[in-house]
N, C-alpha and C positions, 0 to 999 in steps of 0.2 A: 505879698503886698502888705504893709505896714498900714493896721487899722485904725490913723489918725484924721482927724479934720485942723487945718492950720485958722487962726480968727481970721484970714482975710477970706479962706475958702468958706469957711462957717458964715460969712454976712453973704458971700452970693446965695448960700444953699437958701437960707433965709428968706431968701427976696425972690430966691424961685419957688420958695414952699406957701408963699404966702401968693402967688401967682397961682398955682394948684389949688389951695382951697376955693381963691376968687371962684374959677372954672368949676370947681365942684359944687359950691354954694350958686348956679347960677340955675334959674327955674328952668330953661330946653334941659341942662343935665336932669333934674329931680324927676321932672317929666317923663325922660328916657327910663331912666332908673327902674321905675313903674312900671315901663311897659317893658321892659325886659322881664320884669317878674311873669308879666301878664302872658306876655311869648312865650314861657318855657315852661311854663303850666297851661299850655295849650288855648290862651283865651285873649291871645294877641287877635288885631283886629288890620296888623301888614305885616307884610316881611320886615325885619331889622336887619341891617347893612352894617356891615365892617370892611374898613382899608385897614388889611395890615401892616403896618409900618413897618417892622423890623427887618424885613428885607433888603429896605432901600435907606434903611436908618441912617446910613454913610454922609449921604446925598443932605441929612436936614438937620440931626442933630450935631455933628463934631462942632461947624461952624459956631453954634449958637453955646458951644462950653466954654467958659472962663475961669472955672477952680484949676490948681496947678498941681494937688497932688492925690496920686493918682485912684486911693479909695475916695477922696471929696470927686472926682471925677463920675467914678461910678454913680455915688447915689444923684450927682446932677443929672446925669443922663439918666438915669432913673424917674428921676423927677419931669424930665420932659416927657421921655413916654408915656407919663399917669397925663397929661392934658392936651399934649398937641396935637393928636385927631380932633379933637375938639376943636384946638384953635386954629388949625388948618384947611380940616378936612368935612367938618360938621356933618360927619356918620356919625352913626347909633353906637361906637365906643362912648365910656360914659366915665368922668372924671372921680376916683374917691376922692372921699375927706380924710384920708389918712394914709402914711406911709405904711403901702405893706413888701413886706421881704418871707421869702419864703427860707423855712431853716434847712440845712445843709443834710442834705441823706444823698446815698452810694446804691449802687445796684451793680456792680460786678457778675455779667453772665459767665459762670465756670473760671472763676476766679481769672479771667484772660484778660491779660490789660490789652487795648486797643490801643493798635497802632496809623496814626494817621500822617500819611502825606499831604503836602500845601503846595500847591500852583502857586506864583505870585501875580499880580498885576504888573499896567506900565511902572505905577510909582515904586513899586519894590515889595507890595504890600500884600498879605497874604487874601487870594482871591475865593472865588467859590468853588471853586475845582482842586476837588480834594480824591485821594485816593486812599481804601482802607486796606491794611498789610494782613494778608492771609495767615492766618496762627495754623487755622484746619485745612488740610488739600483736599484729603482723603480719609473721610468718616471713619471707614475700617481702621485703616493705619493708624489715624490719629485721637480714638475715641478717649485711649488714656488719658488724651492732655485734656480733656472736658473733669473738672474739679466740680465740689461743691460752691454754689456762689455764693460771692460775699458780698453782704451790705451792712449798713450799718449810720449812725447819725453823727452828726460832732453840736450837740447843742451850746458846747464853752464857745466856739467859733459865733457862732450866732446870737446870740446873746452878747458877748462883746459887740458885735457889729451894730447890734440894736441898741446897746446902752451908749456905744460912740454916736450914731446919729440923733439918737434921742438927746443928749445933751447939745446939739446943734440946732435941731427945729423942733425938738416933739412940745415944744409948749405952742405952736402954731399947728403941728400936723404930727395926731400920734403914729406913736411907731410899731406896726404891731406884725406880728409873727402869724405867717400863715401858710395853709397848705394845699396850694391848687389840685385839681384834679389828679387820683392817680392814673399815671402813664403805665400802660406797660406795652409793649410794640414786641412780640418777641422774634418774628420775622426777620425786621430790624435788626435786634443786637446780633442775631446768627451771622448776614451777611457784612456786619463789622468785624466779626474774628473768621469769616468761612467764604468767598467770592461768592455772588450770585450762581454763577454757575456751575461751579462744586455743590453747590446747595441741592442746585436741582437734579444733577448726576445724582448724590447722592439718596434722593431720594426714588431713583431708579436700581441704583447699586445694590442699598444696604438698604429697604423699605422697613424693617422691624426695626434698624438698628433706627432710622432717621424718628421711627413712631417714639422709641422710646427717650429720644434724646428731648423729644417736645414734648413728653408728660414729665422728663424730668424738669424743663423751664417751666413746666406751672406749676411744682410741688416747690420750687425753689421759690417763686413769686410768692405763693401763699404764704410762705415760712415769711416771707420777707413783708408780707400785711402784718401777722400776726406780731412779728416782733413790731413792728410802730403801734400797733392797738396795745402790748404790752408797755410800752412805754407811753400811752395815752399821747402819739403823734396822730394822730386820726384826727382833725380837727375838720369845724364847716366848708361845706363849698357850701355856700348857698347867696351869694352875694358877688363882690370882682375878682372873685377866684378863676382863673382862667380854666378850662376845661378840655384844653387841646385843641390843634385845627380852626384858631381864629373864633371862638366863642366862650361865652361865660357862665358862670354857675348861677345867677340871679334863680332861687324859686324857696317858696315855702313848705314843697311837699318834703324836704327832707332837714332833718333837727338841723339847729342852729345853734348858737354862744351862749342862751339859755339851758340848752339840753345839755350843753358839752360840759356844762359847771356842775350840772346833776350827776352826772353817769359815762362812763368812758366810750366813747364813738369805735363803732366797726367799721371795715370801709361798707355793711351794707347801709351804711349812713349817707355816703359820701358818692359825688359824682367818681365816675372812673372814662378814662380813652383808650381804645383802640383801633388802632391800623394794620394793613399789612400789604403793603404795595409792592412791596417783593416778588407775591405770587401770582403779578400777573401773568408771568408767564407760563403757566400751569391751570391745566385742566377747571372749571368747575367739579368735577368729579376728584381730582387730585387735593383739592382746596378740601373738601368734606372728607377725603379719608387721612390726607395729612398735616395738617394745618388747624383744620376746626377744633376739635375737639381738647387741645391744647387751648385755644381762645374758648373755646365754650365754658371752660373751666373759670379760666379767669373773670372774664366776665360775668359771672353771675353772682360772684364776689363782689359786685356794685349796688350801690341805690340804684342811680341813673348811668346808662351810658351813651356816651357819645362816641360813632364808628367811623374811619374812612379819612383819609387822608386825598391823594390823587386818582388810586386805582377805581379803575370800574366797577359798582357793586352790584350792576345789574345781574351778572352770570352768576351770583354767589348767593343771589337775595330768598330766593324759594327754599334752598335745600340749606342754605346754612343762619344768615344772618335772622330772617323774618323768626327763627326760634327764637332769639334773644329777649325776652319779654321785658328786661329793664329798659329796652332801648330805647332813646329818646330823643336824637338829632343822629341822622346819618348823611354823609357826606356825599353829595352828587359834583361829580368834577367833569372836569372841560372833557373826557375820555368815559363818559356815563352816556347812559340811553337814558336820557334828560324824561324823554317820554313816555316810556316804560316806566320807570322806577314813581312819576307821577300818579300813574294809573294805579301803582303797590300802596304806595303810601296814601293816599286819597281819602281822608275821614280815618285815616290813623293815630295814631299817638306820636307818632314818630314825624320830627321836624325834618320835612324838604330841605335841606342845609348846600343850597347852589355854591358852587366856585367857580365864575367865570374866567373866560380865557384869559390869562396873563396879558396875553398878547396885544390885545388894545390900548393899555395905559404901558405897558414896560417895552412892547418893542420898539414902535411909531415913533416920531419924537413928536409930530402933530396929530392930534387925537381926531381918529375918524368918525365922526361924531353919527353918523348916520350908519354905522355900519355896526357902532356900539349899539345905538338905541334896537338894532333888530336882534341881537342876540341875547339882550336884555328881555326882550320882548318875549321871545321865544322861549327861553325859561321859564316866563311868569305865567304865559300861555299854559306850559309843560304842569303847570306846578297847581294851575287850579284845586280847588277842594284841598289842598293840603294847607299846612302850617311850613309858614317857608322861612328862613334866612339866609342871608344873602354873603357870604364873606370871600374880600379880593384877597388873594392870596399869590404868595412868588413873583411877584414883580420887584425886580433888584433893580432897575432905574427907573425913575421920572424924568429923569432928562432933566435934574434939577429944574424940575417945572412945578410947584406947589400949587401954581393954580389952575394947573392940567387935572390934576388929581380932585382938587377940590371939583370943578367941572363935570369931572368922573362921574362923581357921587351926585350932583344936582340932575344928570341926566335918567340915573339910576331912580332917581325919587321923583322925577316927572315920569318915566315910565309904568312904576308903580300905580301912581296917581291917575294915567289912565288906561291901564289896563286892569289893575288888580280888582278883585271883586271879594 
């Protein structure tokens, strides 16, 4: 992709950057802003709501793009998703004043390029039903092909990117270089080069070989902190830095743009995520002998962390996750013991972080408004004494309905209103 802006794409970016700060200079944003700080240092006073848009982004933004080539394309669409919850949807997403672009870094597990299959849609167009091509069948057999991994950054890439849109709007909306939470999922990357279920033979097969393959992915990870702290890429989350799993870094307990100017950031500076939904089909018992102590590692490599994607974390919570002592939002999904995990968390440090079921806004194409408001209910019930938030996540359609959605969220904040305490 050829990193220009042509002057007819440079007046729409314009006129949408200047629509973005409107949105972000508006007092409900500032307000929010606040209390997000207020939530994630424990002294919020509701739960915060998020609709994640990027799933069903198909359905709201292409229509509404008009630049023709195709990097002015991207930073438009960029530009919509920094406000249109906002002007949509008016959840607790909260608009910056600034364009942020995160800079280009690599994480290669065992130097294995991942190979990905595409389903298409009716229109021809690549769907969500994807398949990942097995590099590993058989641990044993194939342990050779497991390399040292490679990562690495490309800051000339980014930097031009930043210097081309800057010259487009940064005298409306600066443009500034950032680095969201670090990701590491290593469950994940395995069953992008190794099938789910090689995974878990595996771990029946070859048990010391499968241990020592997962302390090699966290001595790889680590090397791969160290080298961004070497190059002073450690930068704040402490503000719209996203954080993984549909929430944001907003809090003051960890250095910020003042600190980072002083002295080089560790990630024990810095928010970090992780999941591992992979194993749900494996033991609690399995999870703590094989799986944990590979995440324990990582993890404690964090300021703050944030845990959980889909799987259930109720089976995990006593023997594995409740040690994680940075930990500070965990993820309760539609496949949680909503209940349980309440009664754990209850006067904890750790934020209640609900995902209700998809199902009521993405499958329905008319929203069962009464069926929503009890599951809503039921959570908030679930969730008493703790610190909660609330993030919709995986819904790939609205049924091109935007004011389905918005609806969503109005019912969601009357339910709060009168249940929450």
């Amino acid at each position: 992709m050829e990193i220009i802006i042509g002057e007819k794409d440079r007046e729409i970016l314009r006129e949408t950057a200047k629509k973005q700060l409107d949105y972000a200079n508006m007092e409900s944003n500032l307000q929010r802003k606040k209390e997000w700080y207020l939530h994630n240092e424990l002294k919020g006073e509701r739960p915060m709501i998020q609709l994640e848009l990027g799933t069903f982004a198909h359905e709201i933004i292409p229509q509404r793009l008009r630049c023709q080539g195709e990097f002015a394309r991207m930073v438009e669409r960029t530009l919509y998703e920094n406000f249109l919850n906002q002007e949509l949807f008016d959840d607790d997403r909260v608009t910056p004043d600034y364009y942020p672009m995160a800079y280009d870094k690599f994480f290669n597990l065992f130097d294995i390029p991942v190979k990905v299959e595409h389903t298409t849609d009716e229109q021809g167009g690549v769907s969500v039903g994807h398949h990942f091509v097995s590099v590993i069948k058989d641990l044993g057999e194939d342990y050779g092909k497991l390399k040292k991994s490679t990562f690495g950054t490309d800051m000339d890439s980014t930097l031009k990117k930043q210097r081309v849109i800057e010259e487009a709007i940064g005298d409306i909306l600066p443009v500034k270089i950032k680095m969201d939470g670090l990701y590491s999922v290593p469950t994940q990357m395995i069953v992008h080069i190794m099938s789910m279920e090689d995974m878990m033979f595996a771990m029946y097969d070859y048990p010391e070989l499968f241990k020592e393959m997962m302390d090699r992915i966290a001595q790889d990870t680590l090397e791969y902190f160290r080298m961004l702290e070497e190059k002073r890429l450690i930068m704040p989350t402490t503000s719209f830095e996203g954080v993984g799993n549909g929430t944001w870094a907003f809090t003051h307990e960890l250095p910020g743009w003042e600190e980072y100017e002083k002295r080089p950031l560790t990630t024990k500076d810095v928010w970090g995520f992780m999941d591992s939904q992979e194993t749900v089909g494996i033991s609690p018992e399995m999870f703590q002998e094989f799986i944990f102590p590979c995440y324990e590692k990582i993890a404690g490599q964090y300021g703050l962390l944030s845990y959980g994607c889909c799987e259930p974390v109720d089976p995990i919570w006593d023997n594995c996750l409740s040690k994680l002592t940075n930990l500070r939002k965990l993820s309760i999904s539609p496949w949680c013991n909503e209940e349980v995990m309440g009664e754990k968390l209850a006067g904890s440090k750790v934020i209640y972080h609900r995902k209700p079921s998809p199902n009521y806004l993405g499958v329905d194409r008319i929203l069962d408004e009464e069926a929503f408001r009890a599951h809503i209910r039921k959570s908030l019930l679930a969730a008493r004494g703790c610190k909660m938030e609330i993030t919709q996540r995986d819904v790939y359609t609205i049924h091109r309905n935007e004011q389905k959605a918005r609806r969503y969220i109005e019912i969601i904040r009357e339910e709060i209103e009168n249940n929450w305490v």
